[in-house]
Biopython code that builds the backbone (N, CA, C, O; Angstrom):
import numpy as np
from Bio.PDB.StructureBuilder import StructureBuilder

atoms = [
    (1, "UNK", "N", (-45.574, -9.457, -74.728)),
    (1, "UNK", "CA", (-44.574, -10.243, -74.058)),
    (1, "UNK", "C", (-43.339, -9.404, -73.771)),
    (1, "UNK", "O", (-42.846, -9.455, -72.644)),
    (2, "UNK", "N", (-42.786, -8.606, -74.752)),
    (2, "UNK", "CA", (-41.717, -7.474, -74.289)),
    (2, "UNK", "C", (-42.093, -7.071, -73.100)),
    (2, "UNK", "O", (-41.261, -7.317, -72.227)),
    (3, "UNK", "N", (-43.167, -6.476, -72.707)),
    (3, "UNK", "CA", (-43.315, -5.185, -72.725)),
    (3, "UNK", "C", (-43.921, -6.214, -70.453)),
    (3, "UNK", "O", (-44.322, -5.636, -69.443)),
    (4, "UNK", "N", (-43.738, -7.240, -70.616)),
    (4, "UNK", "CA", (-43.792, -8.160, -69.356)),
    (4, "UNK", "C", (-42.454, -8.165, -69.011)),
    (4, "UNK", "O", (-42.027, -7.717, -67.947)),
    (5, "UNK", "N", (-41.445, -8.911, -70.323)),
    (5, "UNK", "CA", (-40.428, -9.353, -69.874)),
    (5, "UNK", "C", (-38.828, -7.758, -69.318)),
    (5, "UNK", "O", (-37.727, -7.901, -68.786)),
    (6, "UNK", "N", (-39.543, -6.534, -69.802)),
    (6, "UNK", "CA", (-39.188, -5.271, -69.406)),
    (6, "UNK", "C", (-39.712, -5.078, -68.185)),
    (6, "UNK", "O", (-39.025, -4.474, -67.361)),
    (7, "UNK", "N", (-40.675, -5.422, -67.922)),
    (7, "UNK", "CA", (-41.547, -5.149, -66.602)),
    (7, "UNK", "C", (-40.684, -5.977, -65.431)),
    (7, "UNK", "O", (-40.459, -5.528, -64.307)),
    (8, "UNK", "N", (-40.247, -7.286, -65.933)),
    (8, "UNK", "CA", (-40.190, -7.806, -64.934)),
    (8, "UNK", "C", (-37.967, -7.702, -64.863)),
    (8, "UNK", "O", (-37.230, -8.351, -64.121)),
    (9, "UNK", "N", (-37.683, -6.956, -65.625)),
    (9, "UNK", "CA", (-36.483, -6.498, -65.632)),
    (9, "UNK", "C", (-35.071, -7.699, -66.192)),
    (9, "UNK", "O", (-33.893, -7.612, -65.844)),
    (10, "UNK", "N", (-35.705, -8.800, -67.167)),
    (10, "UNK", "CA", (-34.806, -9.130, -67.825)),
    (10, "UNK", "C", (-33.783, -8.162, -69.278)),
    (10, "UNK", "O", (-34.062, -7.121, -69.873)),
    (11, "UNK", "N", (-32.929, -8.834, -69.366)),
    (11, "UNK", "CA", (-31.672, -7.951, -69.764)),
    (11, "UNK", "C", (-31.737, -8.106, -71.253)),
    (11, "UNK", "O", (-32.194, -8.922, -72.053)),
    (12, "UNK", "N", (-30.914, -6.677, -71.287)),
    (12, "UNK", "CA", (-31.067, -6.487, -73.074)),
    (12, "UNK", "C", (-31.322, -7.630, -73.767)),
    (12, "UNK", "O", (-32.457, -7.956, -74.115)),
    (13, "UNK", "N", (-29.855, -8.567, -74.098)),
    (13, "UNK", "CA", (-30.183, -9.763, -74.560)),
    (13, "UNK", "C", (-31.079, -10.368, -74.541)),
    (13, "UNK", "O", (-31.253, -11.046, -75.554)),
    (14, "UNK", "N", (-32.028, -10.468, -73.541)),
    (14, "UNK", "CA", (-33.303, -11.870, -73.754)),
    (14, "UNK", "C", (-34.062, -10.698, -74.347)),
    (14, "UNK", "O", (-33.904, -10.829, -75.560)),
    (15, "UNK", "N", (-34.988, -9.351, -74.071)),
    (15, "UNK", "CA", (-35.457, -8.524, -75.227)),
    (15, "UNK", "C", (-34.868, -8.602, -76.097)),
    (15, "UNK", "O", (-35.630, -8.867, -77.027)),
    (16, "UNK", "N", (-33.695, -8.517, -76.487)),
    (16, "UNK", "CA", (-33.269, -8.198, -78.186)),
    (16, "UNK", "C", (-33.889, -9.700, -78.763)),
    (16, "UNK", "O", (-34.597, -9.626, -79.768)),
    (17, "UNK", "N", (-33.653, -11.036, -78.172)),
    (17, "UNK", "CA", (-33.698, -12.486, -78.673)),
    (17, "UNK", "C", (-35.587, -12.707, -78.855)),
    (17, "UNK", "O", (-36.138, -13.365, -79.738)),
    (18, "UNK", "N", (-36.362, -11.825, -77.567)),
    (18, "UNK", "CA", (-37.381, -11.945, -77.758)),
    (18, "UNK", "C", (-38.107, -11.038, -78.790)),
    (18, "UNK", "O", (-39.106, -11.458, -79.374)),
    (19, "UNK", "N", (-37.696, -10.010, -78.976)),
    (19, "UNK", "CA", (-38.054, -9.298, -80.439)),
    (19, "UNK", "C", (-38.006, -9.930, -81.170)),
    (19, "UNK", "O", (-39.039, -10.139, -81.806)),
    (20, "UNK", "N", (-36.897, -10.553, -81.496)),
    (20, "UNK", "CA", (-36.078, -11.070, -83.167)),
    (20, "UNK", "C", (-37.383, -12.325, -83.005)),
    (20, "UNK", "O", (-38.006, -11.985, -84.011)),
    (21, "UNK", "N", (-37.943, -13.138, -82.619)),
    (21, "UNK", "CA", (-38.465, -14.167, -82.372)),
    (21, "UNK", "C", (-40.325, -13.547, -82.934)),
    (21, "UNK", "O", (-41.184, -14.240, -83.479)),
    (22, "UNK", "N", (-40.431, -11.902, -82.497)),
    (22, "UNK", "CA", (-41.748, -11.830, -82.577)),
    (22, "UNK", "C", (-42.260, -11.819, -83.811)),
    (22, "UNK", "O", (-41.675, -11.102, -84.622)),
    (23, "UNK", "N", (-43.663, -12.720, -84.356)),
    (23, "UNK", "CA", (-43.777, -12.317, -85.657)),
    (23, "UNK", "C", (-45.385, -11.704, -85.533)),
    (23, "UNK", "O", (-46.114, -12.322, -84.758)),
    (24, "UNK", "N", (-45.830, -10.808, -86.080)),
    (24, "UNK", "CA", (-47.004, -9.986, -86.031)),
    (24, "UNK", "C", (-47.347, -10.390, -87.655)),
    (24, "UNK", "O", (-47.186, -9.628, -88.608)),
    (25, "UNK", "N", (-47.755, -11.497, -87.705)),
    (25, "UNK", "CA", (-48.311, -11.606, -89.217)),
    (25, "UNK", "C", (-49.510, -11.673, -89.489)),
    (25, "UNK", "O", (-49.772, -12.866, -89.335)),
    (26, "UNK", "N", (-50.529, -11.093, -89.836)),
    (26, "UNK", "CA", (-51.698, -11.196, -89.572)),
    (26, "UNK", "C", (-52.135, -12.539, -90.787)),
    (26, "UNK", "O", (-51.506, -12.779, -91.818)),
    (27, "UNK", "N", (-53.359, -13.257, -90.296)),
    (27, "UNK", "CA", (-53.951, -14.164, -90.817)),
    (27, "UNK", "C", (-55.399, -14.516, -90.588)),
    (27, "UNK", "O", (-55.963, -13.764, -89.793)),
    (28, "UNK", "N", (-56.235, -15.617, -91.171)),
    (28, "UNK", "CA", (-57.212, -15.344, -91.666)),
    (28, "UNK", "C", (-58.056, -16.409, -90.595)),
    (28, "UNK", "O", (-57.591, -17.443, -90.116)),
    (29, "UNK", "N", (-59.167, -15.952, -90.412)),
    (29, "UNK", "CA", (-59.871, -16.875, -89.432)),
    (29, "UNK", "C", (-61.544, -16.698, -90.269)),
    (29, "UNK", "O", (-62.265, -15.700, -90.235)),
    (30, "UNK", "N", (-61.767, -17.801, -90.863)),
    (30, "UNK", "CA", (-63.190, -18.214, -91.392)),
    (30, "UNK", "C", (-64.011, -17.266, -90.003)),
    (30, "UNK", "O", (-63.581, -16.824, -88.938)),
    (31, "UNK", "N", (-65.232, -17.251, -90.601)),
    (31, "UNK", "CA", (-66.464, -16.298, -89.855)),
    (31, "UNK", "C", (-67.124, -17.447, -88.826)),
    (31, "UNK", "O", (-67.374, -17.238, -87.639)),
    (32, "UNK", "N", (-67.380, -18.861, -89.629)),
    (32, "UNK", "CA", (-67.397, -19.735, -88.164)),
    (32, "UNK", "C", (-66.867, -19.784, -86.996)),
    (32, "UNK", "O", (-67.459, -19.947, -85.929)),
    (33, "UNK", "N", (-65.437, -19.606, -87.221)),
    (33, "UNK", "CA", (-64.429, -20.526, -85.916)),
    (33, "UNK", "C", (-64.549, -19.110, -85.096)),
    (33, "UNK", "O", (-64.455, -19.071, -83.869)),
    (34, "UNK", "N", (-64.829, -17.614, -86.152)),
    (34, "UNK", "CA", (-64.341, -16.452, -85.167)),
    (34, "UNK", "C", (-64.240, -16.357, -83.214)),
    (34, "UNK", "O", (-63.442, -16.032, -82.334)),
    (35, "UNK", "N", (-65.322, -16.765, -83.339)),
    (35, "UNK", "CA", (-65.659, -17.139, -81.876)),
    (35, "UNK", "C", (-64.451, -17.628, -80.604)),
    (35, "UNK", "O", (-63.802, -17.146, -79.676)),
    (36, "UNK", "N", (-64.718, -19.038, -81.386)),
    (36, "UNK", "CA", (-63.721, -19.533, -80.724)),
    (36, "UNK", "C", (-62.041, -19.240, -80.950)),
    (36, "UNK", "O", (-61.093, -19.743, -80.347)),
    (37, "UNK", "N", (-62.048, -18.496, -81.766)),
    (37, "UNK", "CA", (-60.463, -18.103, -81.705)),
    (37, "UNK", "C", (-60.338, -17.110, -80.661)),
    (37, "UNK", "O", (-59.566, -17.122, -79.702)),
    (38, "UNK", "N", (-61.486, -15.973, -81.084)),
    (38, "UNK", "CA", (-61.547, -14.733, -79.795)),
    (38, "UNK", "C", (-61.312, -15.592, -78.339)),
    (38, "UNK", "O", (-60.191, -15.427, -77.859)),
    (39, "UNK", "N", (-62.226, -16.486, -77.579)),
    (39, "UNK", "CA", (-62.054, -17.158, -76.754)),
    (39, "UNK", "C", (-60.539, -17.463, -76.658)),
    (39, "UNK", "O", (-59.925, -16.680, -75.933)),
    (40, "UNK", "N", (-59.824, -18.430, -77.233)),
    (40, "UNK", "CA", (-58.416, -18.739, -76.905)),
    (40, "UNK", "C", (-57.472, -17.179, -77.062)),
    (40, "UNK", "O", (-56.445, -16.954, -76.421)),
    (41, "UNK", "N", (-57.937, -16.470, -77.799)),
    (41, "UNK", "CA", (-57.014, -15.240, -77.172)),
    (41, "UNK", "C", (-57.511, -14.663, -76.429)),
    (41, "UNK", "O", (-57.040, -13.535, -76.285)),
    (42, "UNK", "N", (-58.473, -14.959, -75.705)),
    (42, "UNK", "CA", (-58.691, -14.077, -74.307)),
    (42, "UNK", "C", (-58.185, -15.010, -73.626)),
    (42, "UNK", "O", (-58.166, -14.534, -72.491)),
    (43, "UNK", "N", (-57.717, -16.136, -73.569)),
    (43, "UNK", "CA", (-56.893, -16.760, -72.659)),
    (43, "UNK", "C", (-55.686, -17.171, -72.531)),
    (43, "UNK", "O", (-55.257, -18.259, -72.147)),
    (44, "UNK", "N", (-54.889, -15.754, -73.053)),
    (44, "UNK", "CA", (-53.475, -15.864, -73.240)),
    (44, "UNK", "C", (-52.788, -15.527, -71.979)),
    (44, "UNK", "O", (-51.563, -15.636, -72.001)),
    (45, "UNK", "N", (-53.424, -15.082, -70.728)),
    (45, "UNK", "CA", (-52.831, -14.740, -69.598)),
    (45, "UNK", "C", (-53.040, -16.000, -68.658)),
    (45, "UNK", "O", (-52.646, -15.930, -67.494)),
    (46, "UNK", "N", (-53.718, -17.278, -69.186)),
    (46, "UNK", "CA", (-53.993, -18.003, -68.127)),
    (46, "UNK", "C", (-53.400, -19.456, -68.696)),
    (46, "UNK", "O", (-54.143, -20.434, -68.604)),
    (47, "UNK", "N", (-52.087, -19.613, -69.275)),
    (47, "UNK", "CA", (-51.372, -20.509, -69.701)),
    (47, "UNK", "C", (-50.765, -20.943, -68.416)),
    (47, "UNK", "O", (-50.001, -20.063, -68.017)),
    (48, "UNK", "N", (-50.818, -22.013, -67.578)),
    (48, "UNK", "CA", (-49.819, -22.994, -66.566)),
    (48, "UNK", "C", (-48.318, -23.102, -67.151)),
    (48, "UNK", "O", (-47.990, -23.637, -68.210)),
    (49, "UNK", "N", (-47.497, -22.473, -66.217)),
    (49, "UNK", "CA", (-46.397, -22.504, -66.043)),
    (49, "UNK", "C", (-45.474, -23.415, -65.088)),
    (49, "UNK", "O", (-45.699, -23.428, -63.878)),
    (50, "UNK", "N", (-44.441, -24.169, -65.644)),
    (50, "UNK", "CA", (-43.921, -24.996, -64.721)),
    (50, "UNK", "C", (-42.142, -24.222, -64.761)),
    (50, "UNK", "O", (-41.716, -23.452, -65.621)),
    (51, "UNK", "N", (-41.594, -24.611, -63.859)),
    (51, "UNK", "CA", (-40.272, -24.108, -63.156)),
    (51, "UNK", "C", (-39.650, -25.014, -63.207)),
    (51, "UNK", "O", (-39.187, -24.967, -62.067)),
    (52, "UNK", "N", (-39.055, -26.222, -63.813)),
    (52, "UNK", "CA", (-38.341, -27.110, -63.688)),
    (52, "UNK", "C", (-36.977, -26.884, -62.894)),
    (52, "UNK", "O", (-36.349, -25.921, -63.333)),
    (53, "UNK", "N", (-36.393, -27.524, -61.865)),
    (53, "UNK", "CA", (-35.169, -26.939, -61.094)),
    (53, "UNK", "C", (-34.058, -26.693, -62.296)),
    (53, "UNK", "O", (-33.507, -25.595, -62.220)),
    (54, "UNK", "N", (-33.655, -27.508, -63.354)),
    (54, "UNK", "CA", (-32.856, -27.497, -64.344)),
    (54, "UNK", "C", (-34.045, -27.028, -65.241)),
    (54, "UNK", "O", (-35.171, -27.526, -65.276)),
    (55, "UNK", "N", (-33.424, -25.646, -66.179)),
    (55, "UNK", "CA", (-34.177, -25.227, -66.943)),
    (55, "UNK", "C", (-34.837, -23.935, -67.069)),
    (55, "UNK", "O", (-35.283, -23.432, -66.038)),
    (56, "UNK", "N", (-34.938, -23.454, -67.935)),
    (56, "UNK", "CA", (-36.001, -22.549, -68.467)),
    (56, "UNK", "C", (-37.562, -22.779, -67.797)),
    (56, "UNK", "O", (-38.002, -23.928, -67.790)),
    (57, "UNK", "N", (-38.371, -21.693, -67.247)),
    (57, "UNK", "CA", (-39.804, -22.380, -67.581)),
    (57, "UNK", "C", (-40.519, -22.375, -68.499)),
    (57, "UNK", "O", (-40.373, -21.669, -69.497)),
    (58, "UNK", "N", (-41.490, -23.240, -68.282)),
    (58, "UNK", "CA", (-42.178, -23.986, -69.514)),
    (58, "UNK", "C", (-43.712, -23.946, -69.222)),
    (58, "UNK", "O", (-44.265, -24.222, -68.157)),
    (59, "UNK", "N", (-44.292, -23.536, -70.421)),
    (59, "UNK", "CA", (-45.848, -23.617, -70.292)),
    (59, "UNK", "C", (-45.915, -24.963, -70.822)),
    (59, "UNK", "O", (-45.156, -25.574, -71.575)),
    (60, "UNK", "N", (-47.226, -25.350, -70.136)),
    (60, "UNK", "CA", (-47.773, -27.241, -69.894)),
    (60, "UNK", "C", (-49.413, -26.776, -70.529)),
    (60, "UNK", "O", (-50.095, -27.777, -70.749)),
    (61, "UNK", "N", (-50.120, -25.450, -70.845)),
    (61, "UNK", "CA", (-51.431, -25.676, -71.517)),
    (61, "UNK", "C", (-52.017, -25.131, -70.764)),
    (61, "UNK", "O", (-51.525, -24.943, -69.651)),
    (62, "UNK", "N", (-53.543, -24.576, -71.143)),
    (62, "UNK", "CA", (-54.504, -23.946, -70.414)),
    (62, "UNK", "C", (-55.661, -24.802, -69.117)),
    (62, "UNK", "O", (-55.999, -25.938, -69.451)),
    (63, "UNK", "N", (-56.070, -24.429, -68.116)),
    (63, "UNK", "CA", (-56.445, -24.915, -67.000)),
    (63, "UNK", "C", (-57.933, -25.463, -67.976)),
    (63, "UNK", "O", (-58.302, -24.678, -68.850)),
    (64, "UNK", "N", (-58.713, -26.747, -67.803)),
    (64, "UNK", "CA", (-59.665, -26.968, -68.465)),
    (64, "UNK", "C", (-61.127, -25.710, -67.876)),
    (64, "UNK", "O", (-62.123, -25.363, -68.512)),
    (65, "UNK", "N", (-60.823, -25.435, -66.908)),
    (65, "UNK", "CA", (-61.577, -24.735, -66.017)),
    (65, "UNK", "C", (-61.759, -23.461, -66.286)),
    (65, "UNK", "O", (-62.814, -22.882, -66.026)),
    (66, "UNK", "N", (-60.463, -22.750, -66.984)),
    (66, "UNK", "CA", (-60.296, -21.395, -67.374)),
    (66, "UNK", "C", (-61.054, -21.150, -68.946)),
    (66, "UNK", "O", (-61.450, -20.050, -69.330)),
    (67, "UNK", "N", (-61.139, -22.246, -69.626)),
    (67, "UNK", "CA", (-61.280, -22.860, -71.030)),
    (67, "UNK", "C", (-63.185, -22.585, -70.813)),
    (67, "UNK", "O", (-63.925, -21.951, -71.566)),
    (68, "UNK", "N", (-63.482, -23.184, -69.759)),
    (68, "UNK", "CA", (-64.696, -23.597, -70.050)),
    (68, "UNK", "C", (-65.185, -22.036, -69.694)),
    (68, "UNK", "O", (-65.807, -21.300, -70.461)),
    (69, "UNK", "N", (-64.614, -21.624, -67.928)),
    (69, "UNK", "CA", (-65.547, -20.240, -67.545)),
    (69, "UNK", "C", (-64.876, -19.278, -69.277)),
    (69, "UNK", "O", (-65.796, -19.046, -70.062)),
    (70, "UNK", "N", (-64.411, -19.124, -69.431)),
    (70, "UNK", "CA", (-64.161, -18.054, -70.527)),
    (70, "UNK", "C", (-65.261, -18.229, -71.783)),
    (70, "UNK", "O", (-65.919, -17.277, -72.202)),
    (71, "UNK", "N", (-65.366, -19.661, -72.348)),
    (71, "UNK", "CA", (-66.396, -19.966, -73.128)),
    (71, "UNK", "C", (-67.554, -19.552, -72.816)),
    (71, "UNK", "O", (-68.257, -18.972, -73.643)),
    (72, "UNK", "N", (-67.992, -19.807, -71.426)),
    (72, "UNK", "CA", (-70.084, -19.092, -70.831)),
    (72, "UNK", "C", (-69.663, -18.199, -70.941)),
    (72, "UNK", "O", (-70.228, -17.877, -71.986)),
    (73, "UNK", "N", (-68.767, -17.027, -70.605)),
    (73, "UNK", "CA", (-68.946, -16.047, -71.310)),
    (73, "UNK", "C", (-69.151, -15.458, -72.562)),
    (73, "UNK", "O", (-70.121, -14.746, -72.822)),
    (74, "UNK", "N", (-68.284, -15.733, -73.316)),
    (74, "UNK", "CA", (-68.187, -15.187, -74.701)),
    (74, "UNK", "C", (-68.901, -15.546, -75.702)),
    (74, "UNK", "O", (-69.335, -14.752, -76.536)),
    (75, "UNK", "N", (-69.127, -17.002, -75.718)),
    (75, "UNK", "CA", (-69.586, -17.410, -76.565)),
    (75, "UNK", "C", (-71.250, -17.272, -76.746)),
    (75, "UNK", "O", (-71.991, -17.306, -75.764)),
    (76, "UNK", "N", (-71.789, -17.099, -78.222)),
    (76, "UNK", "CA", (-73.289, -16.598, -78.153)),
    (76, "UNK", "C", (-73.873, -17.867, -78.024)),
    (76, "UNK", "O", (-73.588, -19.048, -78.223)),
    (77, "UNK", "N", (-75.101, -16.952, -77.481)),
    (77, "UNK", "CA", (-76.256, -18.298, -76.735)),
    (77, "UNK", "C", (-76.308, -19.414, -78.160)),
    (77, "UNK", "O", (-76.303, -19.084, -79.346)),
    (78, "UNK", "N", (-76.358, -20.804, -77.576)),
    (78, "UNK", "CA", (-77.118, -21.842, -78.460)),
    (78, "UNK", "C", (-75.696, -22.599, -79.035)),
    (78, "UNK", "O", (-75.635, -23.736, -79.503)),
    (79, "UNK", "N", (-74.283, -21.381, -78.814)),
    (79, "UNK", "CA", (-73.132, -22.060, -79.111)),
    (79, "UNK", "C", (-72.857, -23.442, -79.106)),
    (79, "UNK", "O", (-73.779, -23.989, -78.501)),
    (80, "UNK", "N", (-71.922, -24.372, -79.542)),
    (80, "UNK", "CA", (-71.718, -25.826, -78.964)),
    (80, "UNK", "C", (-70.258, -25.772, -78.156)),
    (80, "UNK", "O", (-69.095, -26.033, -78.464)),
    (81, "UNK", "N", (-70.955, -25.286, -76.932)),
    (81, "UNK", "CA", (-69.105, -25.208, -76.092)),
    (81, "UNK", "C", (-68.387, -26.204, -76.175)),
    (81, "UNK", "O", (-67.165, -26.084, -76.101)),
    (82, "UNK", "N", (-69.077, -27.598, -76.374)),
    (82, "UNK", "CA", (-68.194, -28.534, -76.522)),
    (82, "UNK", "C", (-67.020, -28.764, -77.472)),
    (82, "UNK", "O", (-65.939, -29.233, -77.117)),
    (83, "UNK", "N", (-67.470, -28.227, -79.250)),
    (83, "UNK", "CA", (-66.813, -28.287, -79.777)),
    (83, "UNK", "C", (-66.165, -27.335, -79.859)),
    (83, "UNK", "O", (-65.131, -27.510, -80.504)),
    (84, "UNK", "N", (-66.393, -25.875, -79.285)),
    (84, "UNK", "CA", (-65.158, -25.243, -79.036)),
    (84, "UNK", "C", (-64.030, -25.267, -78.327)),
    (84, "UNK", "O", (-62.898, -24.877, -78.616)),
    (85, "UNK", "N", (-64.606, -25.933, -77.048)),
    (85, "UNK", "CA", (-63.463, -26.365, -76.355)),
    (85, "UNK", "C", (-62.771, -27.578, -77.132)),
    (85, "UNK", "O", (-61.578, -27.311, -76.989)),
    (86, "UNK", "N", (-62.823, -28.436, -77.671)),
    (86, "UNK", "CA", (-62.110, -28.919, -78.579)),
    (86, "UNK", "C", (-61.238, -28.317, -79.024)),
    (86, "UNK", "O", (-60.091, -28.498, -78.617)),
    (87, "UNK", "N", (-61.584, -27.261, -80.169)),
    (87, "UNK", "CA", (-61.006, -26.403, -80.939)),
    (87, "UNK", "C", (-60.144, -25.892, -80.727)),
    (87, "UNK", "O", (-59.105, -25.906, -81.387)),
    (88, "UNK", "N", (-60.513, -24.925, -79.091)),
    (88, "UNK", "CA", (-59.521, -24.457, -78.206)),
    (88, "UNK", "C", (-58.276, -25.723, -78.163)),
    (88, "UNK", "O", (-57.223, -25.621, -78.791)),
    (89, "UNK", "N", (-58.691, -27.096, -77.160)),
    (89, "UNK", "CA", (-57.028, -27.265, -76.912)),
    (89, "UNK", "C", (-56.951, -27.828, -78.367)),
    (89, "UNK", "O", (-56.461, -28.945, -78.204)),
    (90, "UNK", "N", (-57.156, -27.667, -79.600)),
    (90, "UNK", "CA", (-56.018, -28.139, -80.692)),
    (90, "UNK", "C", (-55.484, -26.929, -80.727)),
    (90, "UNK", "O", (-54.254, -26.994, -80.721)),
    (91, "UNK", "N", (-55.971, -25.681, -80.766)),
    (91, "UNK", "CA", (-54.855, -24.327, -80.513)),
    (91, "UNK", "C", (-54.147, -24.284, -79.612)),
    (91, "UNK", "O", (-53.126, -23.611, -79.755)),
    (92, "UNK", "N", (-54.382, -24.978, -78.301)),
    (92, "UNK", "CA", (-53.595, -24.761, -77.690)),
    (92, "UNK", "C", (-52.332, -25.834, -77.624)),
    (92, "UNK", "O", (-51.349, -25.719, -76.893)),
    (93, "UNK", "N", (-52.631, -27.058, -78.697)),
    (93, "UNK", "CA", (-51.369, -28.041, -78.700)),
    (93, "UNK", "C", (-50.570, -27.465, -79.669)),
    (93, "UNK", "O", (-49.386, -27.773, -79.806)),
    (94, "UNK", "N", (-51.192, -26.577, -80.408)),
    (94, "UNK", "CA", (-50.393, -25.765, -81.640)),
    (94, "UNK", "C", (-49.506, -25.132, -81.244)),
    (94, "UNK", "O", (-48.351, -25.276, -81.644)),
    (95, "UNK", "N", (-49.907, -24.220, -80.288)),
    (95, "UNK", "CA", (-49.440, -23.616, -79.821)),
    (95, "UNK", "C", (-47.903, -23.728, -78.853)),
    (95, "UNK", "O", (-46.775, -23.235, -78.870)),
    (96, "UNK", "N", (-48.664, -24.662, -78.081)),
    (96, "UNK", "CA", (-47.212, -25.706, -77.268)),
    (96, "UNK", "C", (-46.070, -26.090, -78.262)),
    (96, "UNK", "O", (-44.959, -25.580, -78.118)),
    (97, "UNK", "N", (-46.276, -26.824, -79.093)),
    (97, "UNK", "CA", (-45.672, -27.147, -80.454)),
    (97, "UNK", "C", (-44.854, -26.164, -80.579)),
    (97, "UNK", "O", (-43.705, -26.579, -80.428)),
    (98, "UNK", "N", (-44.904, -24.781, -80.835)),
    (98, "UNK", "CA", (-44.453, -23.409, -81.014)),
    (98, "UNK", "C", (-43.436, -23.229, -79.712)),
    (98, "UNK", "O", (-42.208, -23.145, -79.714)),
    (99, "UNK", "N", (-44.459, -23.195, -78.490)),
    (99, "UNK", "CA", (-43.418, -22.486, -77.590)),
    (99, "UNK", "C", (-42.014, -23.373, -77.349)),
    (99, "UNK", "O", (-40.858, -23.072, -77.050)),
    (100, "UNK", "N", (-42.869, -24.882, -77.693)),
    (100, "UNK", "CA", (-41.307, -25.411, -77.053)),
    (100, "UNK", "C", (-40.155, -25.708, -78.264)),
    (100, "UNK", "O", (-39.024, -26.176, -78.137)),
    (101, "UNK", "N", (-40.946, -25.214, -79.620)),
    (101, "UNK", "CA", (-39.751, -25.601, -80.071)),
    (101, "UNK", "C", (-38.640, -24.225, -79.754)),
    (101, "UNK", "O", (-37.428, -24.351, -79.933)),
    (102, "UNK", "N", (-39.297, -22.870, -79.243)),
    (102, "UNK", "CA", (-38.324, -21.823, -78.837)),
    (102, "UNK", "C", (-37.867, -21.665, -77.778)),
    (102, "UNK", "O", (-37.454, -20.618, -77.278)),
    (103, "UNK", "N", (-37.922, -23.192, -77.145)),
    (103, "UNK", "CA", (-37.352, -23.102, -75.655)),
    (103, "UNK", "C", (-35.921, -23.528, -75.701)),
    (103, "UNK", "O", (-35.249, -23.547, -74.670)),
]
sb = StructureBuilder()
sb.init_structure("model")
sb.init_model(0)
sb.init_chain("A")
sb.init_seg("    ")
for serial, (resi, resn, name, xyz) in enumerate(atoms, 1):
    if name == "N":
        sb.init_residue(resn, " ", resi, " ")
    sb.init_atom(name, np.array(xyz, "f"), 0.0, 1.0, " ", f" {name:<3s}", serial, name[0])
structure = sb.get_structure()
């Protein structure tokens, strides 16, 4: 995310605020879910963004469409895409949860 928000030429301040904010903590993902976690982080570039005229923008969640083609891929044959996609958007309401409380 720095290394976008440098790209796209915001100012010291929002890098310094977006550092202080980053946490790199590593944690533990059971050998079941592995799968489907890999899946939702391969779909960290395809979060919907809204522009509100007043405001910051704001991510609104992943396209159901992006959710599913990413799953036929990755996931091994016999998988239950269904309940991964589940899985997926409770990560991804987790997630929301997160971004907006740093909005």
């Amino acid at each position: 995310m720095l290394a976008a928000l440098a790209l796209a030429g915001a100012p010291a301040d929002v890098l310094d605020a977006a550092g202080a904010r980053a946490v790199d903590e590593p944690f533990e993902v059971f050998e079941e879910n592995w799968e489907t976690v890999r899946a939702f982080l391969e779909l960290e570039t395809c979060w919907t963004w809204v522009a509100p005229a007043m405001g910051p923008p704001l991510r609104t969640g992943i396209s159901a469409t992006e959710i599913r083609a990413t799953l036929e891929v990755l996931m091994p044959p016999g998988a239950d895409l269904r309940e991964a996609f589940l899985d997926i958007r409770a990560m991804e309401r987790a997630a929301l949860e997160v971004f907006l409380g740093q909005a």
